[in-house]
Each structure stands twice: as structure tokens, then as C-alpha cells.
C-alpha positions in Angstrom: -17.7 7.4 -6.0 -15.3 4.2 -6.6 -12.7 3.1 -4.6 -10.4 0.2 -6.1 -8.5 -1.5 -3.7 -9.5 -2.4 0.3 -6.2 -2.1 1.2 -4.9 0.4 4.3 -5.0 3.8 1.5 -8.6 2.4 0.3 -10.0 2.0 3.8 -8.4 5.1 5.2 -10.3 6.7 1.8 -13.4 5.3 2.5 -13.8 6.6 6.5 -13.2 10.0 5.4 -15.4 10.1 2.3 -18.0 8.6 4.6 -17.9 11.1 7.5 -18.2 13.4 4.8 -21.7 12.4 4.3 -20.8 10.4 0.2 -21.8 7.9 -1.1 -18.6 5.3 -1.9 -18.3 1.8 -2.8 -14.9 0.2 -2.1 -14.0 -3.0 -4.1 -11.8 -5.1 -2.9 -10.2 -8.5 -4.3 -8.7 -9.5 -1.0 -5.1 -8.9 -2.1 -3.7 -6.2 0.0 0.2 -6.6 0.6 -1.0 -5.7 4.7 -2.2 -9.0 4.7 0.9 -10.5 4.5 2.3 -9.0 7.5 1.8 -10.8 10.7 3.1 -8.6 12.9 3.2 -4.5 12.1 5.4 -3.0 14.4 5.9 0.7 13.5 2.2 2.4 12.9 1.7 4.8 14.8 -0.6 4.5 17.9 -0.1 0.2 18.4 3.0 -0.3 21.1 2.5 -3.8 20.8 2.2 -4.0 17.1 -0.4 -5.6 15.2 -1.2 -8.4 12.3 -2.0 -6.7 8.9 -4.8 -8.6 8.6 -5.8 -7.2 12.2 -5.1 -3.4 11.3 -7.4 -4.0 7.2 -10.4 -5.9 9.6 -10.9 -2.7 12.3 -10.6 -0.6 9.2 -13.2 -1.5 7.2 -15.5 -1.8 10.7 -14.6 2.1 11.0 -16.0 3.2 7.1 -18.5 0.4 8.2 -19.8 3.1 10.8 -20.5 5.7 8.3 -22.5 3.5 5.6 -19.8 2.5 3.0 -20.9 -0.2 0.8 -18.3 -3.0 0.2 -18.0 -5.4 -2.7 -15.8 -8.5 -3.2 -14.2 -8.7 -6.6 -11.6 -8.4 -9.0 -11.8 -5.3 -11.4 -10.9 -6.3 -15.0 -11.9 -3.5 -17.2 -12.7 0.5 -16.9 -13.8 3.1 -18.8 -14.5 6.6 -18.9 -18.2 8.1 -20.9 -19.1 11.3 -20.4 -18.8 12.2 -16.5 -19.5 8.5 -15.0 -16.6 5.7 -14.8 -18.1 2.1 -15.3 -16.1 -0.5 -14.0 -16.3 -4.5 -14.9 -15.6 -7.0 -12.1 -15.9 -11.1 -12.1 -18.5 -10.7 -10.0 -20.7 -7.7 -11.0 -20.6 -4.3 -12.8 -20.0 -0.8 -11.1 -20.2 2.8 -11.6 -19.1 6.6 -10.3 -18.3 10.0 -10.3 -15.1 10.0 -9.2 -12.4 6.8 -9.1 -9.8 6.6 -6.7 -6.9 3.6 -7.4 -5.7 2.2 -3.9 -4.3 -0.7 -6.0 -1.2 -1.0 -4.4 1.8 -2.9 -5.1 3.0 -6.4 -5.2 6.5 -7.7 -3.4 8.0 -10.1 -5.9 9.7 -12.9 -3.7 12.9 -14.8 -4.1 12.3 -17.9 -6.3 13.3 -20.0 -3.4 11.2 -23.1 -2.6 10.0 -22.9 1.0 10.9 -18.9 1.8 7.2 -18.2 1.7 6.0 -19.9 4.3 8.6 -17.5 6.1 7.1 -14.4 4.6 6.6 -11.4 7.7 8.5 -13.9 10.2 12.0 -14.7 9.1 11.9 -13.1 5.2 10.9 -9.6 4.8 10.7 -7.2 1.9 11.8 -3.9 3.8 14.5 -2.9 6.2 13.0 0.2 7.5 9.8 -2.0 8.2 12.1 -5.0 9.6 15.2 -3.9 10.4 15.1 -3.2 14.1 13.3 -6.8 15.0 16.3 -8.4 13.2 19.3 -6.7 15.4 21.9 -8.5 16.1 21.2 -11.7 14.0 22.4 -13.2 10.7 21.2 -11.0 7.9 21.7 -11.9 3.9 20.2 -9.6 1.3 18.8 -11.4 -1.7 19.9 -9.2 -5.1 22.7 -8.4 -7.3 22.5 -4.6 -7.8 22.9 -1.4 -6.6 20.0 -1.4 -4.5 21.0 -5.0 -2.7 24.7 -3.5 -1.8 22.9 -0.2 -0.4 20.5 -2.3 1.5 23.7 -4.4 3.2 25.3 -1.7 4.1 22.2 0.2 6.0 21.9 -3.3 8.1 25.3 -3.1 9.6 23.5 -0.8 12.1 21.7 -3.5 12.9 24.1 -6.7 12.8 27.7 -7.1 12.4 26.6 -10.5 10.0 25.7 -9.3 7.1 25.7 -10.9 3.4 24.8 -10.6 -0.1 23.1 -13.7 -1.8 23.4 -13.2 -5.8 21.7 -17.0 -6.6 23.7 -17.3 -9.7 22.9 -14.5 -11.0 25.9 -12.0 -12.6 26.3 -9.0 -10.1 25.2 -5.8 -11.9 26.3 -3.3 -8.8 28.5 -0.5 -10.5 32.5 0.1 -9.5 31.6 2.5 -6.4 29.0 -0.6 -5.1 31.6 -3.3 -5.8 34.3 -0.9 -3.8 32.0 -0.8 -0.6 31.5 -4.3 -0.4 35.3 -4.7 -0.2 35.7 -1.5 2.0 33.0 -2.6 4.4 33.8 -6.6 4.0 30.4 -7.7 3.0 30.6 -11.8 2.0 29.2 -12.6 -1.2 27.9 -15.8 -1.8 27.4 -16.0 -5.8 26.4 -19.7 -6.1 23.0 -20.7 -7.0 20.6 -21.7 -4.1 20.1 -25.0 -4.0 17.3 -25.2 -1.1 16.7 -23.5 2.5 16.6 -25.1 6.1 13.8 -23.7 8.0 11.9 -24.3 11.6 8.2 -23.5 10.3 8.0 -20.3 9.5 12.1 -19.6 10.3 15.1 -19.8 8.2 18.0 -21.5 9.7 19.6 -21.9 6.8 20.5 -21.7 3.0 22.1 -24.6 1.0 24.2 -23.8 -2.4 25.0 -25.9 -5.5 28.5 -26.0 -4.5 27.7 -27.4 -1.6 28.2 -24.8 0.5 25.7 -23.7 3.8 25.1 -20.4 5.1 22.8 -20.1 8.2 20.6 -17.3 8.6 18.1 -15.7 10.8 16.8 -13.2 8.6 16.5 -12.9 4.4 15.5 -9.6 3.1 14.8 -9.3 -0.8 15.3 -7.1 -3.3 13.9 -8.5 -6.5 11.6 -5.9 -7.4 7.9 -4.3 -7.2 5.0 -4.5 -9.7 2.7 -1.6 -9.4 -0.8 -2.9 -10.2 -1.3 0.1 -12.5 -3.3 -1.5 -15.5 -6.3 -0.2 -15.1 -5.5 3.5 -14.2 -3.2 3.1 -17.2 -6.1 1.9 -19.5 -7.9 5.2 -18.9 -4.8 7.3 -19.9 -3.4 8.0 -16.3 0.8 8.5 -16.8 3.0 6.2 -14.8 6.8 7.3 -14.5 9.1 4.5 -15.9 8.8 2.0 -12.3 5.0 2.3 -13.2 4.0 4.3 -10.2 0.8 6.3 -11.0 1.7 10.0 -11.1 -0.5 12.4 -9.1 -0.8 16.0 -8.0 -0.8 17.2 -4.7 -4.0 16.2 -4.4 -3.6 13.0 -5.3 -5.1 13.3 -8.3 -4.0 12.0 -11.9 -3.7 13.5 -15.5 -7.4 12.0 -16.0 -10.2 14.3 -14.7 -11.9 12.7 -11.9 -9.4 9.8 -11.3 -7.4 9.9 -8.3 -4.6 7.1 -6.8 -3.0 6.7 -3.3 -0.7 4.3 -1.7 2.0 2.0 -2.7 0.6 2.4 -6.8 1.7 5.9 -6.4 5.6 7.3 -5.8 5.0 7.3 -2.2 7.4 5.4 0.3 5.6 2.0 0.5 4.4 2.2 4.4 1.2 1.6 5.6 1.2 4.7 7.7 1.8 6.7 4.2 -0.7 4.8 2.7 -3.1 5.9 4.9 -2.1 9.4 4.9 -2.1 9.5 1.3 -6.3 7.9 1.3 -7.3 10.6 3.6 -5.7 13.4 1.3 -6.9 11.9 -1.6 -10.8 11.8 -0.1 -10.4 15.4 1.0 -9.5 16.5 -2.1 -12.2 14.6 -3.6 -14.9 15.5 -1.8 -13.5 19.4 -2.1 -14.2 18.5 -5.8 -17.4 17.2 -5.2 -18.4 20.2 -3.8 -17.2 22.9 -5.9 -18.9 20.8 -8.6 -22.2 21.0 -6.2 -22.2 24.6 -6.6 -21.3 24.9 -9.7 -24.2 22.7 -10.8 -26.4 23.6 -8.6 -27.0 20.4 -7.0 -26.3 22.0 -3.5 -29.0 24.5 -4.4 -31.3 21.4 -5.5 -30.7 19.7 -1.7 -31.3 22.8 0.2 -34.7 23.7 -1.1 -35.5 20.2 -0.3 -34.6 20.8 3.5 -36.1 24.2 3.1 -39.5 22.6 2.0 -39.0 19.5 4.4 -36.9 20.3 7.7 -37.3 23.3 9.9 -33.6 25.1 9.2 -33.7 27.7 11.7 -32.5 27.7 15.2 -35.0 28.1 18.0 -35.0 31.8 19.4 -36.1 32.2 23.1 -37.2 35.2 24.6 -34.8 37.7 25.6 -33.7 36.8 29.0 -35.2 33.6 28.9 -33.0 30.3 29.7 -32.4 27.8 27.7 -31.1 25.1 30.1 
């Protein structure tokens, strides 16, 4: 089988489709929003946290251990004939049984020049993710919608300083939002951003068209996602209207044999979800595997080969006999 997509829900895929004894190629482009992150501080089992980059590397040295093949490039094309997906890269052409999207999502940052270079440090995407290594400091939410008020609001258990940045743009929160900003006295700063302050890789401040400056420790965005669904979409998979990739239980799609897991699908966008969603997406695809096994007789087919090839019965000893 296929995997698209090296990220954490990809790799996590890959160990368990390996330890159960298939064959899988994972393709990766190198574009995996966990490399982004320098520092991961809430998955599970690292006290200490650990770089993104870190937690992809001794992932794909675990599916390593259990023969998965790896290939570096960029999928532009798939399609479906008969029972087999084929799959067109820049670099090569590929085909499969069974296809599993790990795609994965992408962060759209603030059009501010200079904030990337703060990306993971001092500008983050996710206040469940970030939230806690920013207590106590000066917090502004980039957006102008429901979501940005909601997200101010949740960091006032973090900070006290909290602020909405709208860049210019016209707020489109509804009357309730607009309420809580004035219940909870959340400064808004409507101006457009006229350039940043920063130490490296840290904000110190933002600078406004009307001359105004607001410093600032810590920027979280709220711009948006793009789900890189294309390709499932191509082969018919259904997307809800964000363009997450809708799955079963199993974590399969409306196409037979095409399964997605991770940020592509409605899951809460953490890597520990990612993962969990890979490993039940290879369970359930290697349960399919295997029903298919017997119903073709394939299973059958790789037993008389033992039976002709391998001795397949357990040594018997003599009653009373040790076996020490």
C-alpha cells in the first residue's frame, strides 16, 4: 500500500502497517506542519519537549525497523483502475492496493513581513498547543471574527494582557462577540500593521500606520487552514464545506480502498491525534487486507507455500521428557 504524506499520522501509519508484516511505501514531500515546530511541549511521553523535526526523524527510524520503503516527492496526480491506485510524483511513478492521505494541513500566516522568522518561538498558530509557555506575557490575537474574540478570551487564563489585532481589516465578529470584548475589556487595535520589532526569532513589538506601537511577547493567528485535500478529492473522496476529508470510524473515505488521517481529516489538529488517528487507520487497513486475503484466497495461496517450504508444526517431546 501507499501512504501520502511523512508527516506524524503517515509515519505513525507506516510502523504499524510494518509490524504487521505489509508491504507500504510512504511519500513524503518534506512539508509536514511538525516541522515547523521547534519545540513540542505536550506529546505525550517527552517531559522536556522536543523539536518537530526531532519527533518526524525518530519516526521514520522506527517504520525504518520494519522495512518500509521511503520516497521523496511531491504527488500531483491519482487515479483509481480496477483495484490498484497509481499515483504520479515529480520524481517517479507509484502504485497500491490501498491509499491512505496523511496530507495534512497548512497554517496560513499573518501577512506581516518578518513574523516568520518568529514562527514556533514568539508567533504560534494554536493556544492549546502554546498557551501555557506564554503565561503571563503580552498576548495579541491576529483576526477579525468570531473565532479571534473566542481565542482572546480563552488566553485571559493565561495573561491579563491580552489584544485583538484586526490589520485594517473590518471586524466581522457578530453582536454577542462584540459585547464580550466590551464586557471582558479586550483592546482592539484596528489599524493596519505597518511593520514588527523583533530580537531574532522574538516579537517585541508591532508598529501601526497611525503611528501607534504595541509591544508584544507573543502573536497568535487566526487566518485560516487549507486542507491539502486535492488529490483525495480528485478520486471522489467528500470533504465537508472547511475541506476536511470525511471518514468513517475507520478512517476510511466514501472511495473503496482510500483511507485519510491527521490534520486533512475533522480531527483536532494535534500531533498526538495525528498519530492516533495513523495507527487506526493502518489497523483498519490491514483488517481489510486480510478479510480480502481470505476472501481471495491469497492466504490459502501463502500457506501451502509454508506447508511445502517450512516445517509448521511444533516439536513434540516424549511424554515426561524436558524441554529445558
Amino acid at each position: 500500500m501507499v501512504i501520502v504524506g511523512g508527516g506524524i499520522a503517515g509515519l505513525s501509519a507506516a510502523i504499524y502497517l510494518g509490524r504487521a508484516q505489509r508491504d507500504v511505501l510512504v511519500i513524503d514531500s518534506q512539508k509536514s506542519m511538525a516541522r515547523w515546530e521547534p519545540d513540542v511541549q505536550n506529546y505525550f511521553g517527552f517531559p522536556d519537549g522536543i523539536a518537530g523535526e526531532e519527533l518526524l526523524s525518530r519516526g521514520e527510524k522506527q517504520a525504518q525497523r520494519y522495512g518500509m520503503e521511503f520516497a521523496e516527492d511531491e504527488i500531483t496526480a491519482v487515479r483509481r483502475e480496477g483495484e490498484l491506485f497509481y499515483l504520479t510524483g515529480r520524481e517517479g511513478e507509484y502504485e497500491g492496493r490501498r491509499l491512505l492521505m496523511a496530507t495534512g494541513i497548512y497554517h496560513l500566516p499573518p501577512k506581516i513581513e518578518g513574523v516568520d522568522e518568529c514562527l514556533g518561538h514568539s508567533m504560534f498558530f494554536c493556544k492549546d498547543c502554546d498557551g501555557v509557555r506564554v503565561a503571563g506575557k503580552t498576548i495579541l490575537i491576529y483576526g477579525w471574527n468570531d473565532e479571534a474574540v473566542e481565542y482572546a478570551l480563552a488566553m485571559l487564563l493565561y495573561s491579563p494582557v491580552v489584544g485583538l489585532v484586526l490589520d485594517g481589516h473590518k471586524p466581522v465578529w457578530g453582536a454577542r462577540h462584540q459585547s464580550w470584548i466590551h464586557e471582558y475589556a479586550i483592546p482592539v487595535y484596528p489599524s493596519r500593521i505597518a511593520g514588527v520589532e523583533r530580537d531574532c526569532s522574538q516579537l517585541q513589538a508591532l508598529t501601526f500606520e497611525d503611528e501607534a506601537k504595541v509591544e508584544v511577547d507573543a502573536l497568535f493567528t487566526t487566518r485560516g487552514d487549507v486542507y491539502l485535500n486535492r488529490l483525495a478529492r480528485g478520486l471522489g473522496a467528500t470533504v465537508d464545506e472547511e475541506g476536511q476529508i470525511i471518514v468513517d470510524r475507520c478512517m476510511a473515505t466514501n472511495v473503496k480502498g482510500l483511507y485519510a488521517a491527521g490534520c486533512v481529516t475533522p480531527a483536532n489538529c494535534q500531533m498526538i491525534i495525528a498519530a492516533g488517528e495513523g495507527a487506526k487507520a493502518a489497523q483498519a487497513i490491514n483488517r481489510d487486507l486480510f478479510l480480502e486475503s481470505l476472501q481471495k484466497r491469497t492466504l490459502r495461496r501463502y500457506r501451502q507455500e509454508q506447508l511445502q517450504n517450512a516445517e509448521t508444526q511444533p516439536a513434540v517431546a516424549p511424554a515426561g521428557s524436558s524441554t529445558g
